[in-house]
C-alpha positions as CSV (number, residue, x, y, z in Angstrom):
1,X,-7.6,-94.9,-110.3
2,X,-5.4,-93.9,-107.7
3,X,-6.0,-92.3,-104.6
4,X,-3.8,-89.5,-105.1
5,X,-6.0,-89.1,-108.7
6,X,-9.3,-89.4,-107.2
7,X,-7.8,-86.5,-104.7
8,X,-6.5,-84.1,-107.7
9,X,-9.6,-85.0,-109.4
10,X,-11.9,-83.7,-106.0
11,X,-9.4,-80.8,-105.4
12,X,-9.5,-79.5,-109.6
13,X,-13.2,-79.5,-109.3
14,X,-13.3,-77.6,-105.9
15,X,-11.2,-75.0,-108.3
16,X,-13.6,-74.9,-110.7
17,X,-16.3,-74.7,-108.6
18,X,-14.3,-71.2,-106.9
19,X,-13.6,-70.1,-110.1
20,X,-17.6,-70.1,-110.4
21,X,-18.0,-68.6,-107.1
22,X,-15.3,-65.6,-108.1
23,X,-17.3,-65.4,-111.3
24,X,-20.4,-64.4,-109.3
25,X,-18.3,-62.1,-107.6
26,X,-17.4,-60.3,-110.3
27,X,-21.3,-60.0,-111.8
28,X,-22.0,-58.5,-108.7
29,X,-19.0,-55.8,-109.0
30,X,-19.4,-55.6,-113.2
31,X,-22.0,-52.2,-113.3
32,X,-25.0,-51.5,-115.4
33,X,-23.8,-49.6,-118.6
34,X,-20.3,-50.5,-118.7
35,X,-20.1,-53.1,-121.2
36,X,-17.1,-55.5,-121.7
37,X,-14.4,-52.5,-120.8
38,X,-16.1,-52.3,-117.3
39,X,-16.0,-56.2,-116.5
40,X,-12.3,-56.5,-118.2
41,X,-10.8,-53.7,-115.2
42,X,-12.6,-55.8,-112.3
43,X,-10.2,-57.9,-110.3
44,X,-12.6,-60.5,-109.6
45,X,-12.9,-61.2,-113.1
46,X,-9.4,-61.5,-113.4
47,X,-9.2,-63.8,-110.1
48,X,-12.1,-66.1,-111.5
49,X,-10.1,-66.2,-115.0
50,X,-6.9,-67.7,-113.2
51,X,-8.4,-70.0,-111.4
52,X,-11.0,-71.4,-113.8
53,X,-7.9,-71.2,-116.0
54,X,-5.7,-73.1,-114.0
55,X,-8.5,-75.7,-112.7
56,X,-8.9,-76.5,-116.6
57,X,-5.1,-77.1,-117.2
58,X,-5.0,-79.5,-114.1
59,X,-8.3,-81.2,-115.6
60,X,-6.3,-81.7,-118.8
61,X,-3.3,-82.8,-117.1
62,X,-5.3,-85.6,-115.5
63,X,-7.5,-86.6,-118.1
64,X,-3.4,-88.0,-119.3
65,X,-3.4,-90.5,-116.8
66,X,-7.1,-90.8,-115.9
67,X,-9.8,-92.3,-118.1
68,X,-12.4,-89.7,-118.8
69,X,-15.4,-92.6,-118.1
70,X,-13.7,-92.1,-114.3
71,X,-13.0,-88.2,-114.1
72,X,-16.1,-87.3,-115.4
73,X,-18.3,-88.2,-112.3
74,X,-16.2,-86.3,-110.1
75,X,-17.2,-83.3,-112.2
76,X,-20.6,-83.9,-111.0
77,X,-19.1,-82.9,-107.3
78,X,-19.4,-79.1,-109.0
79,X,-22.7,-79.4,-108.1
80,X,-22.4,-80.2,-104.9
81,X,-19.6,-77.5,-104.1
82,X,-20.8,-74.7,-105.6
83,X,-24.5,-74.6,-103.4
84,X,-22.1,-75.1,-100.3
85,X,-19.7,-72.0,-101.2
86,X,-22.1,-69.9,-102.5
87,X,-23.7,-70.3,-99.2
88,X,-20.6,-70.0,-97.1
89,X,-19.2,-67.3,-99.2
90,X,-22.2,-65.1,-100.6
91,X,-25.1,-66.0,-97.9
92,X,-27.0,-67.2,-100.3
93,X,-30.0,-69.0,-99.2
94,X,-29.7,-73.2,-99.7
95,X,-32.4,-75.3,-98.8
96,X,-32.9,-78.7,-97.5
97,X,-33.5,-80.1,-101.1
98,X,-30.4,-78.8,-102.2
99,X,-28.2,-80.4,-98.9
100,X,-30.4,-83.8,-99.8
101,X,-29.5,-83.4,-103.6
102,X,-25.5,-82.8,-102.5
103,X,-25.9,-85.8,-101.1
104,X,-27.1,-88.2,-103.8
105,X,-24.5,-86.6,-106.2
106,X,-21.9,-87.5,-103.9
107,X,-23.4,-91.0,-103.7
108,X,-23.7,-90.8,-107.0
109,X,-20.3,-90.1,-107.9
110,X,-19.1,-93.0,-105.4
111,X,-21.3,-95.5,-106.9
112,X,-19.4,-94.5,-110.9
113,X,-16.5,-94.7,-109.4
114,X,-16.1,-97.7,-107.8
């Protein structure tokens, strides 16, 4: 694996991991009684769609050139990323075990990898 693969590998799972953070967004907009008509007109839902979306195309794209025993560690970085914007972005509360668990799945995912 290439640098520039193990880069568009770390930069499509950020964008999945957005796409998850944009979902939550759109929970939190998406009102009681509603139904599926009320979470179809919410932007966020839309937002989280095209990114997801697009983070999946890229994943197929380089799952051409990259051996899926190699990509799929990286995907364990979702993990990782998604405690760290959820803090960043929502102020959700994250704990020491989850910064020390971020931590062994990075280590993890280096370990797989090399």
């Amino acid at each position: 694996m290439t640098g520039l693969e193990a880069l568009l590998l770390i930069s499509t799972v950020a964008a999945i991991a957005s796409g998850q953070v944009v979902f939550k967004l759109a929970s939190m907009a998406w009102l009681p009684g509603s139904g599926l008509m009320g979470l179809l007109g919410l932007g966020w839902f839309w937002i989280g769609m095209v990114v997801y979306g697009g983070a999946t195309l890229a994943w197929l794209a380089l799952l051409r050139t990259v051996p899926l025993s190699m990509a799929y560690p990286f995907f364990a970085l979702a993990f990782a990323i998604v405690p760290l914007l959820s803090w960043w972005l929502l102020g959700e509360a994250v704990g020491m075990r989850h910064w020390i668990g971020a931590l062994l799945i990075g280590a993890g995912v280096w370990v797989s990898v090399r």
